[in-house]
C-alpha positions in Angstrom: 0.0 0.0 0.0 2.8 2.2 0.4 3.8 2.6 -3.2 2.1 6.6 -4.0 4.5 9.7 -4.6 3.0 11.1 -1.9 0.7 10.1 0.9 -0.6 11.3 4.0 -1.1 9.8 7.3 -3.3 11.0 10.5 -2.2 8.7 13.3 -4.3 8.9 16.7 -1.9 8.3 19.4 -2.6 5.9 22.2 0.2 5.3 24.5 3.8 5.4 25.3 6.7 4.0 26.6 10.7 4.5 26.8 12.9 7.1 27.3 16.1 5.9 28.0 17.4 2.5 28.0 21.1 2.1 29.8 23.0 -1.5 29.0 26.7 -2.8 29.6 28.2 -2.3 25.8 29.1 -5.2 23.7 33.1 -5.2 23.2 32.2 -4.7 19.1 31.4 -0.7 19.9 34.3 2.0 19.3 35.6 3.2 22.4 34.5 6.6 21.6 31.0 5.6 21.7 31.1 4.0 24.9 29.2 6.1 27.5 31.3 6.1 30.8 33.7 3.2 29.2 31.4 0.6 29.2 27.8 1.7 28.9 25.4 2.5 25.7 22.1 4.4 26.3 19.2 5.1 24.2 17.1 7.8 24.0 14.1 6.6 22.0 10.5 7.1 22.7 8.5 4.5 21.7 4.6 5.2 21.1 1.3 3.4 20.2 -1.1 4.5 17.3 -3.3 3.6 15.3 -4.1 4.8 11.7 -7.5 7.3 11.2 -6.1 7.9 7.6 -5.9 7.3 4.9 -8.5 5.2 4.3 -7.2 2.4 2.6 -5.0 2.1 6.2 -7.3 3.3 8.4 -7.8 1.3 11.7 -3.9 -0.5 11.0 -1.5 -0.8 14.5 1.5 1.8 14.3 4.6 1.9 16.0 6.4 5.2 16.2 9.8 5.6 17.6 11.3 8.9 18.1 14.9 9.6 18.3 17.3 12.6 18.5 18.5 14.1 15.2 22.1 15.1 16.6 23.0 17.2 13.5 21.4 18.5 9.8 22.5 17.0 6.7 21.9 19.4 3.4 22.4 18.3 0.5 20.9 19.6 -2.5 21.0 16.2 -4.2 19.2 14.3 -1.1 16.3 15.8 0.8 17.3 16.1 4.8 16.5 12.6 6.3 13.7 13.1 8.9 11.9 9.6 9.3 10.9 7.0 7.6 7.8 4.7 7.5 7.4 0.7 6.7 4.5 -2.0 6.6 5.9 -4.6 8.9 2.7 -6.5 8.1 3.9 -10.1 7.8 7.2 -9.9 9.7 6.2 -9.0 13.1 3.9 -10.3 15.4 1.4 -8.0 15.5 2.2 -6.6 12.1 1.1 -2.7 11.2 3.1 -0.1 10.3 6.2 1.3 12.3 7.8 4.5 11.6 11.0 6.3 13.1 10.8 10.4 13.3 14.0 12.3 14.6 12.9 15.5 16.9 16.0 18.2 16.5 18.3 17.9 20.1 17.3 21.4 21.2 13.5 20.7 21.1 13.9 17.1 22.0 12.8 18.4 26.4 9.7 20.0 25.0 9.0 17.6 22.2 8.2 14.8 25.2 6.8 17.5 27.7 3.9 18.1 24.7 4.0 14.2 23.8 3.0 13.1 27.3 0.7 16.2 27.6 -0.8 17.4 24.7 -0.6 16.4 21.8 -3.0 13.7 20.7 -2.4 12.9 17.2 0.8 13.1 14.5 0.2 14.2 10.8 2.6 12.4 8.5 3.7 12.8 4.8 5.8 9.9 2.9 7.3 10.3 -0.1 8.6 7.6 -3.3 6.9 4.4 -1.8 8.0 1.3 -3.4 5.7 -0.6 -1.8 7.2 -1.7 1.6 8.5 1.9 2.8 8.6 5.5 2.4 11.0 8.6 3.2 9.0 10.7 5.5 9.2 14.7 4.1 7.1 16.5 6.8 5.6 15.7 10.1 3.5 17.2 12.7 2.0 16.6 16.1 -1.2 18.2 17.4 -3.5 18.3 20.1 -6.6 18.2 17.6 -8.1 15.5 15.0 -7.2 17.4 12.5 -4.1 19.4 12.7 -3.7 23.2 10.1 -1.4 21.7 7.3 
C-alpha cells in the first residue's frame, strides 16, 4: 500500500513508553562511543497508534519511535532525512506499520513535555513508496483530530 509519490497519514496516538534505556556495551562498539567506558544508552520514545487515515489504512497498528537528530545534513542532491515509514505487516507479530521520526536535540525536552501532555495525534507525509517503505518529508503533532497543514 505504500507505493504513492506522496501520501498522508493522521495517526491517533494511544500510548507510550521508553525514554532511556542504559546497557553494559558489547566489546564490538568503538571506544569513543562508549558512555562512561562501558555503557550504551538510548534515548528513543516509543509510542502506540493507530491509523485514522488514509482510508485504505485506516484502523492498521503503528509503532512510532522517536529519536534525536544530533546534527542536519543538506544536500541539495538528497532531501534532509527526517523519518521514515514501513509495513511490517507479515514480519512482526502484530504486524502494522512502524515509523521512526527524529525530533532536533534542542527541542527534543519539549517535544516529550507536549507528547506526554498534549498532543494527541501526528500528521505524516511519505514520499517515493516502493511498496514496503517510504522517506517521511514532513511531520506534525497536534493536540486536535485534524491538525492546520
Amino acid at each position: 500500500m505504500l507505493t504513492e509519490a506522496r501520501l498522508d497519514f493522521l495517526i491517533e496516538l494511544r500510548g507510550y513508553d521508553g525514554g532511556l534505556g542504559l546497557m553494559p556495551c558489547p566489546p564490538s562498539v568503538p571506544k569513543a562511543h562508549r558512555f562512561q567506558n562501558g555503557l550504551i544508552y538510548s534515548r528513543t520514545i516509543e509510542i502506540e497508534g493507530r491509523v485514522v487515515a488514509p482510508e485504505g489504512l485506516a484502523g492498521r497498528r503503528v509503532r512510532i519511535w522517536l529519536d534525536q537528530l544530533e546534527s542536519w545534513h543538506f544536500s541539495r542532491s538528497e532531501p534532509p532525512h527526517i523519518g521514515d515509514i514501513y509495513d511490517r505487516a507479515g514480519e512482526l507479530p502484530g504486524g502494522g506499520l512502524e515509523t521512526t521520526l527524529y525530533i532536533p536535540k534542542d527541542a527534543w525536552l519539549t517535544a516529550t513535555i507536549c507528547l506526554s501532555t498534549v498532543w494527541r495525534h501526528l500528521r505524516l507525509t511519505g514520499a517515493d513508496g516502493d511498496g514496503r517503505g517510504m522517506r517521511l518529508v514532513d511531520f506534525s503533532f497536534s493536540s486536535s483530530s485534524l491538525p492546520a497543514r
